[in-house]
C-alpha positions as CSV (number, residue, x, y, z in Angstrom):
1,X,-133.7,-30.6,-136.6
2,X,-135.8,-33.3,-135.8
3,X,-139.0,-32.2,-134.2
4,X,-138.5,-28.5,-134.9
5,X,-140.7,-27.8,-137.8
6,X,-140.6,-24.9,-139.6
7,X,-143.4,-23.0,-140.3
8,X,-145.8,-23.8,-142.9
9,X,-144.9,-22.5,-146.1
10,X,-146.5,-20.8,-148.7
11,X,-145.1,-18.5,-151.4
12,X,-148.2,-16.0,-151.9
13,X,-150.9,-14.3,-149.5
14,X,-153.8,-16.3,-151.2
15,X,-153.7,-20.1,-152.8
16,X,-153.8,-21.0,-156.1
17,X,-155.0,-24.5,-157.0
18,X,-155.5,-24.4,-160.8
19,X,-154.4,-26.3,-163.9
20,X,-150.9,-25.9,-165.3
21,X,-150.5,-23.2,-162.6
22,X,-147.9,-23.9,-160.2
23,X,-149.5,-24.8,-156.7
24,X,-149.0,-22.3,-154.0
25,X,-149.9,-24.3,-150.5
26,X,-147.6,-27.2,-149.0
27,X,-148.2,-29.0,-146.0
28,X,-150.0,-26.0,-144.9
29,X,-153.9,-26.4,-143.8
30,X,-156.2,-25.6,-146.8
31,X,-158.5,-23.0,-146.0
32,X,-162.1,-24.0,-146.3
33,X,-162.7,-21.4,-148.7
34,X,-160.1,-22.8,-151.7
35,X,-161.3,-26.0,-151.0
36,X,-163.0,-27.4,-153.8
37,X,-163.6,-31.0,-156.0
38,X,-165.6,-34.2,-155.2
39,X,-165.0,-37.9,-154.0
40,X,-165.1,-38.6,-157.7
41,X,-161.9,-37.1,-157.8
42,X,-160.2,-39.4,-155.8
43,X,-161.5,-42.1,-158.2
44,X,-159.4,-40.7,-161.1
45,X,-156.7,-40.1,-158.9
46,X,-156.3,-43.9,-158.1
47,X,-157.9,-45.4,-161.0
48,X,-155.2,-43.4,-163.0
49,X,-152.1,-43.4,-161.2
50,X,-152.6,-47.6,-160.6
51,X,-153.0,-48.7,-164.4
52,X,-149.6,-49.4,-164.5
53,X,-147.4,-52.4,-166.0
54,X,-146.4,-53.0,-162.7
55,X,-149.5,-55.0,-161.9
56,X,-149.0,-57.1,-165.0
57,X,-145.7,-58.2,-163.0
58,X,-147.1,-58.9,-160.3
59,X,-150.0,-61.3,-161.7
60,X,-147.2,-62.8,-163.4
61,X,-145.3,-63.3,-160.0
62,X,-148.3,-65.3,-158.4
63,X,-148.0,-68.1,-161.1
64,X,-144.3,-68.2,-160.9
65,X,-144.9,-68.7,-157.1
66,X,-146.7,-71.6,-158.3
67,X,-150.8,-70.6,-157.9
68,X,-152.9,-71.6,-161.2
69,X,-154.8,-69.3,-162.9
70,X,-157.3,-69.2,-161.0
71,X,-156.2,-69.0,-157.2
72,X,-153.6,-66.3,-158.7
73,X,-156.6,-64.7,-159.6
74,X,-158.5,-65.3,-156.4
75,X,-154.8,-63.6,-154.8
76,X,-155.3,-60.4,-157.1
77,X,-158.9,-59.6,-156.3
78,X,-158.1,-59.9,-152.4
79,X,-155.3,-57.3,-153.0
80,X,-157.5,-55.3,-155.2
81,X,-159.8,-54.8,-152.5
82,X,-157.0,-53.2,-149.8
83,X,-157.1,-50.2,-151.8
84,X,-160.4,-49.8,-149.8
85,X,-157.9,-49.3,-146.5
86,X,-156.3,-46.6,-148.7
87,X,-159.6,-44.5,-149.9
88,X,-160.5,-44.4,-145.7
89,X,-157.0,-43.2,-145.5
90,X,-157.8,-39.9,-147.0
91,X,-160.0,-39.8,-144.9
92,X,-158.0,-37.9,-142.8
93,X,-157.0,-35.0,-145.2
94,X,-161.4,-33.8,-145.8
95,X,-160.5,-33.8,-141.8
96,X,-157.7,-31.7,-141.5
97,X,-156.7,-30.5,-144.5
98,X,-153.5,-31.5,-144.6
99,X,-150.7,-34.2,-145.6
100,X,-150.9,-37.5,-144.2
101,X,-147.3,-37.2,-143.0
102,X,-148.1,-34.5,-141.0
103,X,-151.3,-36.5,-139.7
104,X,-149.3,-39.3,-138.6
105,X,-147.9,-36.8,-136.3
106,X,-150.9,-38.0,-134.1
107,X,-150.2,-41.7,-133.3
108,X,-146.4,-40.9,-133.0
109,X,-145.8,-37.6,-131.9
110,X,-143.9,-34.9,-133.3
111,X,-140.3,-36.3,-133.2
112,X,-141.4,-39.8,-133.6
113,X,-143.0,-39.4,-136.5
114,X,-139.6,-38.3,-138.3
115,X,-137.7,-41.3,-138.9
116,X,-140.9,-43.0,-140.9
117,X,-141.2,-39.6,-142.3
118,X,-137.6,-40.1,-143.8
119,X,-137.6,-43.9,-145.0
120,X,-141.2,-43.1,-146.6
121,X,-138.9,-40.2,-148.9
122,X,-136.5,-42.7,-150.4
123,X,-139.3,-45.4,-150.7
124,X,-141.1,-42.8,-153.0
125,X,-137.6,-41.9,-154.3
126,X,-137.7,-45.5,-155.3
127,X,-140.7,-46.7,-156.6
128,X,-140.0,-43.1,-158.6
129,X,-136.3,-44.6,-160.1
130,X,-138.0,-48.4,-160.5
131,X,-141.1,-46.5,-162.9
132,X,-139.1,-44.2,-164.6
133,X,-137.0,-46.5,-165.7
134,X,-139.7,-49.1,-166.5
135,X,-140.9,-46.2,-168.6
136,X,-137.7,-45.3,-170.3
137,X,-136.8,-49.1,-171.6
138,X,-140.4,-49.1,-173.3
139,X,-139.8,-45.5,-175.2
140,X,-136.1,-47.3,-175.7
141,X,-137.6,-49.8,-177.7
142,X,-140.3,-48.2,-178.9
143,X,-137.6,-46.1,-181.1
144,X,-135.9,-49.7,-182.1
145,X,-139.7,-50.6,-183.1
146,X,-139.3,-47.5,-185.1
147,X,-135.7,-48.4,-186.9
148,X,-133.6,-46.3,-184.3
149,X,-130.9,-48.0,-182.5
150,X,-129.0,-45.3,-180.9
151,X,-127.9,-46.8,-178.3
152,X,-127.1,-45.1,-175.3
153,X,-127.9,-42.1,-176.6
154,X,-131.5,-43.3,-177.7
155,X,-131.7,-44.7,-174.0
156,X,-130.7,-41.3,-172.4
157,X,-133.3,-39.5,-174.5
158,X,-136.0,-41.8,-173.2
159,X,-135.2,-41.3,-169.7
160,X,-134.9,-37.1,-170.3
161,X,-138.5,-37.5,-171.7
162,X,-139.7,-40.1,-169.4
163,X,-138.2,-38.1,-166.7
164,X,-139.9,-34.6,-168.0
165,X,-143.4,-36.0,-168.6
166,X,-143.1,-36.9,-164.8
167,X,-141.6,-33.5,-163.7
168,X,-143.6,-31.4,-165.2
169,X,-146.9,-32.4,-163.8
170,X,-145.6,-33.2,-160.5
171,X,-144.0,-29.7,-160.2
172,X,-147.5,-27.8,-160.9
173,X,-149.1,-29.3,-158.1
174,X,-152.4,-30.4,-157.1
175,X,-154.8,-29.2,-159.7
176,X,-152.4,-30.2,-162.5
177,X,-152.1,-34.2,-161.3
178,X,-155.8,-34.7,-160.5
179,X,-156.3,-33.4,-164.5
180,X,-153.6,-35.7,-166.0
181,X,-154.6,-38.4,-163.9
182,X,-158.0,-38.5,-165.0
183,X,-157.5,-37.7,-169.0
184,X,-153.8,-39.9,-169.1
185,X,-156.3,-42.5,-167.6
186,X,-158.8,-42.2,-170.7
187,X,-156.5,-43.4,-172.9
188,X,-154.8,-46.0,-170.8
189,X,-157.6,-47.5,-169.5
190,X,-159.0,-48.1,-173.5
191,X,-155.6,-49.5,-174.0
192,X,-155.0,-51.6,-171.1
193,X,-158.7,-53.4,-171.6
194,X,-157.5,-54.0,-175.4
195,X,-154.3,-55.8,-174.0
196,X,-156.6,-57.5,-171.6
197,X,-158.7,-58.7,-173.9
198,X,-155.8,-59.9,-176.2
199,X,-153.8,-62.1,-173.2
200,X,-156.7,-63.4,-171.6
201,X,-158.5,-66.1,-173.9
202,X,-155.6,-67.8,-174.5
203,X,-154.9,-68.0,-170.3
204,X,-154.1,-71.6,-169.4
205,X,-156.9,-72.5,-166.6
206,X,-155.7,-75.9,-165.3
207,X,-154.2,-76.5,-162.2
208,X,-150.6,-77.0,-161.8
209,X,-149.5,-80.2,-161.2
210,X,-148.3,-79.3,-157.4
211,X,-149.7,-76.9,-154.8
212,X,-148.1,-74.1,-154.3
213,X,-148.1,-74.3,-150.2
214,X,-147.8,-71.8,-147.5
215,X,-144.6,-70.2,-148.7
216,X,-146.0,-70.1,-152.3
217,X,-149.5,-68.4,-150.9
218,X,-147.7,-66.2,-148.4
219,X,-144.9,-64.7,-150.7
220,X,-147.8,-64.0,-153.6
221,X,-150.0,-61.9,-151.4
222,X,-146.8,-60.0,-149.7
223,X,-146.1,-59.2,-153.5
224,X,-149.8,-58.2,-154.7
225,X,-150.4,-55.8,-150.9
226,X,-147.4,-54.6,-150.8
227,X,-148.2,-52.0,-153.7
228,X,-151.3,-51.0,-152.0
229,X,-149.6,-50.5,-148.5
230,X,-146.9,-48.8,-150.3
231,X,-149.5,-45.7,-150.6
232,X,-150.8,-45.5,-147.6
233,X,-148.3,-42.6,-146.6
234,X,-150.1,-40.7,-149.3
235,X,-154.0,-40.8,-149.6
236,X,-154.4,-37.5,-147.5
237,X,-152.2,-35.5,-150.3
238,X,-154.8,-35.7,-152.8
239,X,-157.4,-35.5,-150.5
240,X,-156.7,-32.6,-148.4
241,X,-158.1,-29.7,-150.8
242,X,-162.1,-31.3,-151.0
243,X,-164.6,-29.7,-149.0
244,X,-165.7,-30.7,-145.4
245,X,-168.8,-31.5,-146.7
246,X,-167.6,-34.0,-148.9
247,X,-169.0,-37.7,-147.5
248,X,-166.4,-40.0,-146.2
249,X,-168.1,-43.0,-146.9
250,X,-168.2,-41.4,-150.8
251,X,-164.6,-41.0,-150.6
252,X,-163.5,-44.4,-149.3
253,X,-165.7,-45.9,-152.1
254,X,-163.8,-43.8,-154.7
255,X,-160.9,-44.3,-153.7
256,X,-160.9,-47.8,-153.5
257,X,-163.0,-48.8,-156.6
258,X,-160.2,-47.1,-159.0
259,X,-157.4,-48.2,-157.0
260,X,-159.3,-51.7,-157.4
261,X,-160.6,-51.8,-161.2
262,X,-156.9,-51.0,-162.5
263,X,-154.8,-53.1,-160.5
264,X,-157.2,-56.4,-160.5
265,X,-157.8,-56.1,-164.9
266,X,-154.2,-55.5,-164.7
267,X,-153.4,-58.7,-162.4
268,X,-155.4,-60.8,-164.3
269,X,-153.4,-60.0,-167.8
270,X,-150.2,-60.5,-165.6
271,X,-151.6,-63.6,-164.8
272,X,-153.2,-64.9,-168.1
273,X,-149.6,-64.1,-170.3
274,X,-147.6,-66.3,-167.0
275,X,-149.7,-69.3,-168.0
276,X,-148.9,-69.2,-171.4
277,X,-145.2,-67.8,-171.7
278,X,-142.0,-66.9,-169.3
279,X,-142.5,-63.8,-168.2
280,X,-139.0,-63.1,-166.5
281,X,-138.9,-60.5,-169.2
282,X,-142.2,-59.5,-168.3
283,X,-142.5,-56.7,-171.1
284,X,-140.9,-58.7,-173.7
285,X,-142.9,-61.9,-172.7
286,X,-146.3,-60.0,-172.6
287,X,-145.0,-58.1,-176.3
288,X,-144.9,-62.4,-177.4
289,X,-148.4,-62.2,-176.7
290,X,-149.6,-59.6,-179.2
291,X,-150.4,-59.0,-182.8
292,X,-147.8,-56.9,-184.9
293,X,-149.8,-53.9,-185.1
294,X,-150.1,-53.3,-181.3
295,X,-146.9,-53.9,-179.9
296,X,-146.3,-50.4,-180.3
297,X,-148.7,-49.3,-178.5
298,X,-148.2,-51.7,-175.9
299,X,-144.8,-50.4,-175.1
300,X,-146.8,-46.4,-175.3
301,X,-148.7,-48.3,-172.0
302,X,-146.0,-49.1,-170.5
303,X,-144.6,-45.8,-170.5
304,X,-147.9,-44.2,-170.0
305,X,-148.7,-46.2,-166.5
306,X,-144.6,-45.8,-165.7
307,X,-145.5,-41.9,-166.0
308,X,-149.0,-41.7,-164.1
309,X,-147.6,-43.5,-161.2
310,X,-144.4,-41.7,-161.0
311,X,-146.4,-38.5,-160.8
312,X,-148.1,-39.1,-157.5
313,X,-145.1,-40.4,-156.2
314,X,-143.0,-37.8,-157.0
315,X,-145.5,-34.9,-156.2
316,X,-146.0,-37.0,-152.5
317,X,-142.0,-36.6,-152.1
318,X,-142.3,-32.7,-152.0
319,X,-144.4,-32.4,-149.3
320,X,-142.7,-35.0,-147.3
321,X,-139.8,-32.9,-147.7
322,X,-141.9,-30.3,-146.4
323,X,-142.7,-33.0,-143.1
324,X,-139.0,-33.5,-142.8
325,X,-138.3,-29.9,-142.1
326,X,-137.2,-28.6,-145.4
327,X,-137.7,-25.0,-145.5
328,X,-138.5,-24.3,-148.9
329,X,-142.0,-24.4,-151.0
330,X,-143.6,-27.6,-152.3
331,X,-142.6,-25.9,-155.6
332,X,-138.9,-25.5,-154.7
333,X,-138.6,-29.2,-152.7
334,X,-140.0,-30.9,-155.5
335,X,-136.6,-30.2,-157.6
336,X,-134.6,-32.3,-154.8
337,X,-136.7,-35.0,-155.1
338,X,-136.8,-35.1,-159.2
339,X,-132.8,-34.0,-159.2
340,X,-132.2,-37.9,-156.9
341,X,-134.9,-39.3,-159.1
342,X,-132.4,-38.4,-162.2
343,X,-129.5,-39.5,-160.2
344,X,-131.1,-42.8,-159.6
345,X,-132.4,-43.7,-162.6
346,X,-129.1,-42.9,-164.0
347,X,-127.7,-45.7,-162.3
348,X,-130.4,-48.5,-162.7
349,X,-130.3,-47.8,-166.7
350,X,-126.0,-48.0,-166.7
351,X,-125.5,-50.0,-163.7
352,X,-127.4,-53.3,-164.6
353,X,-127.4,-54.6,-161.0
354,X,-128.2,-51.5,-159.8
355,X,-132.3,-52.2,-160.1
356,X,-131.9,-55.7,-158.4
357,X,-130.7,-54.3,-155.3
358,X,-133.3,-51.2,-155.6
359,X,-136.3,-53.7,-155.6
360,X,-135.0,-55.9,-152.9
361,X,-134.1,-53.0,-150.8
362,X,-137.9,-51.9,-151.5
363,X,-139.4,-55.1,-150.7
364,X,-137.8,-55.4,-147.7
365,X,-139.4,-52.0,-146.4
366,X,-142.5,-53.3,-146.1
367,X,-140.8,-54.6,-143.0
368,X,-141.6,-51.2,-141.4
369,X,-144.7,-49.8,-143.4
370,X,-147.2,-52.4,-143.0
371,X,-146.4,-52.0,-138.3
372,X,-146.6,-47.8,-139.3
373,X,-149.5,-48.4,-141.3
374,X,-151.8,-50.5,-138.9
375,X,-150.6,-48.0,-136.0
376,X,-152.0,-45.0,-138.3
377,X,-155.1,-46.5,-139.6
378,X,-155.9,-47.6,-135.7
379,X,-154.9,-44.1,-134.8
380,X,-157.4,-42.7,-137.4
381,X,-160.2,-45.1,-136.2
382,X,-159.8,-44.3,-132.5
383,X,-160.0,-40.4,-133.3
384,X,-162.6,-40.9,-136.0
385,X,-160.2,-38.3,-138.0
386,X,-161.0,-35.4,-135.9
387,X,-157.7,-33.7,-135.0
388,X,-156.5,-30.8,-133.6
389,X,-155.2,-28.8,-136.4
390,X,-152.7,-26.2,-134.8
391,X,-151.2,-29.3,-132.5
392,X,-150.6,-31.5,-135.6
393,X,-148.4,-28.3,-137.4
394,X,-146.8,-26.8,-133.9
395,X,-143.1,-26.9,-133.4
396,X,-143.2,-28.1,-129.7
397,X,-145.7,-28.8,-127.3
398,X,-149.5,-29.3,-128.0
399,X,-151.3,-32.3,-127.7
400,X,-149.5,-34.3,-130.1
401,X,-145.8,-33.2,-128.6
402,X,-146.2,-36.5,-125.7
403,X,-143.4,-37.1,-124.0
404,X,-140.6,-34.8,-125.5
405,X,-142.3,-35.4,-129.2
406,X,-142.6,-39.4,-128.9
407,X,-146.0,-40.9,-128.4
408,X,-145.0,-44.0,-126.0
409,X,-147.7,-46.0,-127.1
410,X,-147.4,-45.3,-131.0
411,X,-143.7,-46.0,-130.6
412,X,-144.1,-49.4,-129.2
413,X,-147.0,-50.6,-131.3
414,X,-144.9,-49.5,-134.4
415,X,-141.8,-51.7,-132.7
416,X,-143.8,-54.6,-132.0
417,X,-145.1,-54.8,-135.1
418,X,-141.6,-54.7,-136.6
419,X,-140.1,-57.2,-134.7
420,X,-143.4,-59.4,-135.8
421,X,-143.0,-58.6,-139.4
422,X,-138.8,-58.7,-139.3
423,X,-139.3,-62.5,-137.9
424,X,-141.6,-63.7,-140.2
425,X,-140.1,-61.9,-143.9
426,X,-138.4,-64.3,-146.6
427,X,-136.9,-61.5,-148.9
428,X,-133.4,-61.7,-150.9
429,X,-131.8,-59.2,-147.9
430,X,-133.8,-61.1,-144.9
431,X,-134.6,-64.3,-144.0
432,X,-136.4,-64.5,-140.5
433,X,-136.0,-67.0,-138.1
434,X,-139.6,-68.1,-137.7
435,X,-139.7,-68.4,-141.7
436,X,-138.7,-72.1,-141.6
437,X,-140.8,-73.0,-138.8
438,X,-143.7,-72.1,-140.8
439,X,-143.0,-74.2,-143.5
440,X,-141.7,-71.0,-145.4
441,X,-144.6,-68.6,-145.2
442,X,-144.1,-65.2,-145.4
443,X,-146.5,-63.3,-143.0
444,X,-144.6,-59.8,-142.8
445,X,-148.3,-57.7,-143.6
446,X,-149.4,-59.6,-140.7
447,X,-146.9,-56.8,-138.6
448,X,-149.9,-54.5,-139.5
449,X,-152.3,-56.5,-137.4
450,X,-149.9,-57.0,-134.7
451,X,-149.2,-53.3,-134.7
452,X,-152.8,-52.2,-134.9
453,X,-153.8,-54.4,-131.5
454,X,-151.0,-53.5,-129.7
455,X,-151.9,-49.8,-130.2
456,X,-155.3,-50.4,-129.4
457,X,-154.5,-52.4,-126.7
458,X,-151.8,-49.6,-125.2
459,X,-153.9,-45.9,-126.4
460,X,-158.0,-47.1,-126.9
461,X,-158.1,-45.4,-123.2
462,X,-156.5,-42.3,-124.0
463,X,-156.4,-41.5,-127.5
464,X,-159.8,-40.2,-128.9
465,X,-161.4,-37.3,-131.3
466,X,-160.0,-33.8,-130.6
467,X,-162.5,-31.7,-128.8
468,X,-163.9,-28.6,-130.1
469,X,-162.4,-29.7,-133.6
């Protein structure tokens, strides 16, 4: 029921955290004493999880937008650096030691925080599906690479590895993501610089022959931040088991230098191969590219960063299952997750127009998570992330409960910034009203702003650091 949690569940008296061990806590508080790591963790954790194709694309779609090289460029290494917004997210989980979702309880109560709760399970859901299958049509062709065309058969033993590689590490927990992270991220990151250095000298540098203007400026940073704001439901997940002790500025730092390194040198390829061929095949256009001898180890990259970023994704689902009231273990909720995931992917891989209306459905969601993520960062600031820890994981009442479980003030910065953002998208779905007026721009992350002063503007008087936290 929404607002009813259950209690936190754990399947053992003590936790376990360890490598290819199946995690025991959920959404449960981490004692101090299993707490363990450093900052440097969370630096593998995004570095890892972001060196993914999908960054190539999205380099690529700046230049389609009409930027040149080098103000597409200029648009990468702006979004690059939001994943700083997403290391001081975490924040929050040193803090509490707990999931963000359960945080967020704070800036909109209880009951409030349920509905964002929900939407942020199928986005995860579908950013899952959109990977898994990226990943599944690159071990597809890498077995055509090798002489086998098996056709839907070789296609539905890509997905039932691609989908098992993901699984697995997601279902041990914790311990067991943070490790394939970092040493998946070895090899991918040696890989990834090759391609880099492959694409890039042959990047066209001139300027296009017309400005892109406001709507081509607008819809490239919507595209290159809305990855980033995509995680910032997440951050506390993987940082929820380091010690008090660990410094916050350290952790903000980590966080966003990997989340920045992968996704900029991935950007820029994405960027480099759009100057020189059409990328509306982006993986075939960027294979163009490349000698013989490593296009098969291209298309291993591409399902490598399909299967890194899937993880955290899918491992993030379980415990928002958890949020949402599911009564089982992280363990246990991790198989509903992974059995939609399966459905899903089913039907972008034999449904062709299936993944067109995925991503547009996705896009358009930013509609609501850039308002919820300027209300939750502002929350964060005004309570400098000290919470009360038994309010944020009680059923009802406590100081998070408000009015009846709805934080007034939350509630109507979140709305304000989504009537903001929902006036101002230019997405396949939606088309706002003030789009044209503004020459076509595209200024739905500005919601986050809008959201963030309004609660401000509405809680700075009331909303600050728990006491005798």
């Amino acid at each position: 029921m929404i607002g009813h949690e259950t209690a936190p569940v754990t399947t053992g008296t003590t936790g376990r955290d360890e490598v290819f061990q199946v995690e025991e806590h959920g959404i449960d508080p981490i004692p101090d004493a299993e707490r363990h790591g450093s900052a440097k963790d969370v630096f593998w954790l995004w570095f890892g999880s972001n060196l993914t194709f999908t960054y190539v694309i999205n380099g690529a779609l700046a230049v389609a937008f009409g930027l040149s090289f080098w103000q597409a460029t200029a648009v990468v290494v702006i979004g690059g650096l939001s994943f700083l917004a997403i290391g001081a997210a975490g924040l929050s989980g040193v803090r509490t030691g707990t999931a963000t979702l359960v945080i967020s309880r704070a800036a909109f109560g209880v009951r409030g925080n349920w509905p964002a709760g929900l939407l942020n399970w199928i986005v995860s859901i579908g950013y899952t599906v959109v990977n898994t299958v990226v990943g599944t049509l690159a071990l597809e062709a890498f077995f055509a690479d090798l002489g086998w065309h098996g056709g839907h058969l070789a296609r539905a033993l890509a997905l039932a590895v691609t989908l098992t590689l993901t699984f697995a590490v997601a279902l041990w927990g914790h311990a067991t993501v943070q490790f394939a992270e970092r040493w998946m991220a070895y090899v991918l990151a040696v890989g990834f610089a090759a391609l880099l250095v492959l694409v890039l000298p042959g990047a066209d540098t001139s300027a296009p022959s017309a400005a892109p203007g406001a709507a081509g400026w607008s819809i490239a940073f919507v595209v290159m931040l809305a990855g980033p704001f995509s995680y910032v439901p997440m951050p506390a997940d993987y940082t929820r088991y380091l010690p008090r002790a660990t410094s916050l500025k350290a952790v903000t730092l980590s966080g966003g230098l990997g989340g920045f390194l992968s996704s900029v040198a991935l950007g820029v390829a994405g960027v480099a191969a759009a100057t020189q061929v059409d990328m509306t095949d982006a993986v075939a256009g960027t294979e163009s590219l490349l000698p013989g001898w490593f296009q098969p180890l291209f298309l291993a990259l591409v399902l490598g960063g399909s299967v890194t970023n899937s993880i955290i994704t899918l491992y993030s689902s379980s415990l928002n299952l958890q949020v949402l009231g599911i009564p089982w273990s992280r363990a246990r909720a991790i198989v509903i997750s992974a059995a939609v995931t399966a459905v899903g992917s089913l039907g972008a891989l034999f449904l062709t127009d299936f993944t067109t209306s995925l991503l547009s459905f996705l896009s358009l969601l930013i509609i609501v998570f850039a308002p919820w993520g300027g209300v939750f960062l502002a929350d964060m600031v005004l309570r400098r992330c000290v919470y009360d820890s038994a309010a944020l994981h009680a059923r009802e009442g406590g100081a998070y409960w408000y009015r009846s479980g709805w934080h007034p003030a939350g509630m109507t910065a979140l709305l304000s910034g989504l009537l903001f953002s929902a006036l101002t998208c230019d997405s396949e779905l939606w088309t706002g009203p003030l789009v044209a007026p503004l020459g076509g721009a595209d200024l739905t992350l500005l919601g986050a702003v809008v959201s963030a002063l309004v609660y401000v503007l509405l809680a700075g008087r009331t909303v600050a650091p728990a006491r005798g936290a």
